[in-house]
Structure formats: C-alpha cells, structure tokens
PLY file of the C-alpha trace (Angstrom):
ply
format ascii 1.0
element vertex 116
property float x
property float y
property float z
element edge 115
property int vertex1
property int vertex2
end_header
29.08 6.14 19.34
29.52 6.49 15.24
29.65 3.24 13.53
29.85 2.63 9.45
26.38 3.87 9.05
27.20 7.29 10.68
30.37 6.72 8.42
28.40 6.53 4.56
26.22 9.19 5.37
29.07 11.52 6.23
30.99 10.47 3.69
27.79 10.95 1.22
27.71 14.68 2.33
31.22 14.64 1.62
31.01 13.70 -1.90
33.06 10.38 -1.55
30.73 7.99 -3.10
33.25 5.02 -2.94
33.80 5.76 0.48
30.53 5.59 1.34
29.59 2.77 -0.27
32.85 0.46 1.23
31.37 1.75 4.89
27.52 0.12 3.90
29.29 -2.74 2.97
30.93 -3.00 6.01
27.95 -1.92 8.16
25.96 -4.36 6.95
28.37 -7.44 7.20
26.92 -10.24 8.73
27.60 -10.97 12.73
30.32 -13.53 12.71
29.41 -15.48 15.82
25.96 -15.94 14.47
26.15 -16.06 10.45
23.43 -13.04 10.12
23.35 -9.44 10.56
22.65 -8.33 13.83
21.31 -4.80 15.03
18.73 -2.24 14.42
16.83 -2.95 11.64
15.47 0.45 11.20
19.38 0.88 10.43
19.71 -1.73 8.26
17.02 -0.82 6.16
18.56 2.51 5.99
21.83 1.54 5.15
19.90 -0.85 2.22
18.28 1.98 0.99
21.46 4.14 0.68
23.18 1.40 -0.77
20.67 0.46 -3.42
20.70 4.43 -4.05
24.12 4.39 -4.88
24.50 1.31 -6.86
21.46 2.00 -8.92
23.49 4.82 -10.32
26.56 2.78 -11.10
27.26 1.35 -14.72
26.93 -2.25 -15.48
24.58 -4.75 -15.12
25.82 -6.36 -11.59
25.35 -3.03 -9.57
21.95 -2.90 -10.60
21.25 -6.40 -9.83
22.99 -5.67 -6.18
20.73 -2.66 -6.00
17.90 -4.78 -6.42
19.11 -7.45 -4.35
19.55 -4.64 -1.31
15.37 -3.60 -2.24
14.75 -7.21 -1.75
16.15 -7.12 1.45
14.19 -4.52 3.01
11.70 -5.07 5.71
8.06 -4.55 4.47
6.05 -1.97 4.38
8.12 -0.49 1.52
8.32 2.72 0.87
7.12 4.53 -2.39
10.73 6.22 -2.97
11.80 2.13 -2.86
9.26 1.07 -5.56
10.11 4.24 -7.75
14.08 2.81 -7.72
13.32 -0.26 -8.73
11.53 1.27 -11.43
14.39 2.80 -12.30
16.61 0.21 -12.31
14.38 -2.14 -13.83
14.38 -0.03 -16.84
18.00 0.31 -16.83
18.33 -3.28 -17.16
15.83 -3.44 -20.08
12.69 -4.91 -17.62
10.20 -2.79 -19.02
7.51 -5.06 -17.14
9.42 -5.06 -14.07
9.76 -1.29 -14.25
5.90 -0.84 -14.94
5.22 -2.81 -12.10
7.13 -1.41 -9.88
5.38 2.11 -10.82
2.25 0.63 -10.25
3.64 -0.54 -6.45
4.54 2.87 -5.98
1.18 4.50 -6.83
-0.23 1.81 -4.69
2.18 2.84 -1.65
1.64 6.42 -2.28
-2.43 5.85 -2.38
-1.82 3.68 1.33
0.33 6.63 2.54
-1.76 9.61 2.19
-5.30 7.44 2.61
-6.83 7.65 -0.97
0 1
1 2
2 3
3 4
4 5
5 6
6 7
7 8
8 9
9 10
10 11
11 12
12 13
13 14
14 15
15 16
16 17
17 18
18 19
19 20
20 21
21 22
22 23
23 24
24 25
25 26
26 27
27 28
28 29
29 30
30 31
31 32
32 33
33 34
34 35
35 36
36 37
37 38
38 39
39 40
40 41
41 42
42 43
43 44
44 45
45 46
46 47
47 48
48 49
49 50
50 51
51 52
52 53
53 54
54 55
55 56
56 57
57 58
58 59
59 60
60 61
61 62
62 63
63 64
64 65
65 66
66 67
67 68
68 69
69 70
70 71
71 72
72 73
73 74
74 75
75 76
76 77
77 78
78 79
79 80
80 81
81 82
82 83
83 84
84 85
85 86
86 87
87 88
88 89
89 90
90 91
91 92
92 93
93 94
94 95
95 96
96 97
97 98
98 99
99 100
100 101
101 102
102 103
103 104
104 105
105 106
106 107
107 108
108 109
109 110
110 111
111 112
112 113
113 114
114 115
C-alpha cells in the first residue's frame, strides 16, 4: 500500500517539487481522533527530512524557519546531513552563530559515526 510518503518521493524523482511537498504535508498531518501524528516514525522522520530539504531551498524567510521547525522535530540521534542543513539555513537567515554551531554538531555526529 502507497501512502503520501511513497507519493513525495515519486513525485521528487519526477521533478514536481510542489507536488511533493503538498503530499509531506499531507503525510504528516496529525491523526484526527487523537490530535498527534500517528505511524512509523522512521517515516516521519523521513518525510521531515525531505521536507526540511525542500523548504530550505525555497525563498523567504518563513520556509526556512519551517525547515528548521521540521529539523526540530526529528527524533534524536540526528544525523550529520541534518546538522549540515541547518547550517545552511542558518546562514541563509543571517545566523552566522547558529550556522557555526550547527557545523560544529555535524563534525561531532560525523566523529560519533565513524568512531574517531
């Protein structure tokens, strides 16, 4: 069974960004009957990821806060690839610190990953 997940990524290897992005919105959607989102959160953090990918890349200052919003979201450990985003859109918003810090997260996560 597809669901909106499946959905964005094809879309993504389609080339329709918008599309994509409207079906992680809609994946990610709280339950109704309980107020949160409900599922696999090995999903959701996937979905997050792909969404904060694709906003970071957007002009204007609210799609970079929602990118960083989505990072926030994420279930810890983060990944080094996350850390290196926010860099990225830390900068873009003119967070020099932020971005520096967020570098320094990432060289942290890297150094955790491959044991040095």
């Amino acid at each position: 069974a597809h669901d909106n997940l499946d959905l964005a990524e094809a879309c993504l290897d389609a080339g329709e960004v918008d599309d994509a992005l409207a079906a992680l919105n809609n994946f990610l959607l709280p339950n109704p009957r309980v107020g949160h989102w409900t599922g696999d959160p090995n999903r959701r953090n996937i979905a997050l990821r792909l969404r904060a990918a694709i906003l970071a890349r957007r002009p204007g200052e609210d799609a970079l806060r929602a990118a960083l919003d989505d990072l926030d979201a994420l279930d810890e450990p983060l990944l080094p690839d996350d850390h290196l985003l926010r860099s990225v859109v830390c900068e873009r918003l003119g967070d020099i610190d932020g971005a520096l810090t967020a570098v320094e997260r990432g060289v942290t996560a890297i150094d955790a990953t491959h044991g040095g």
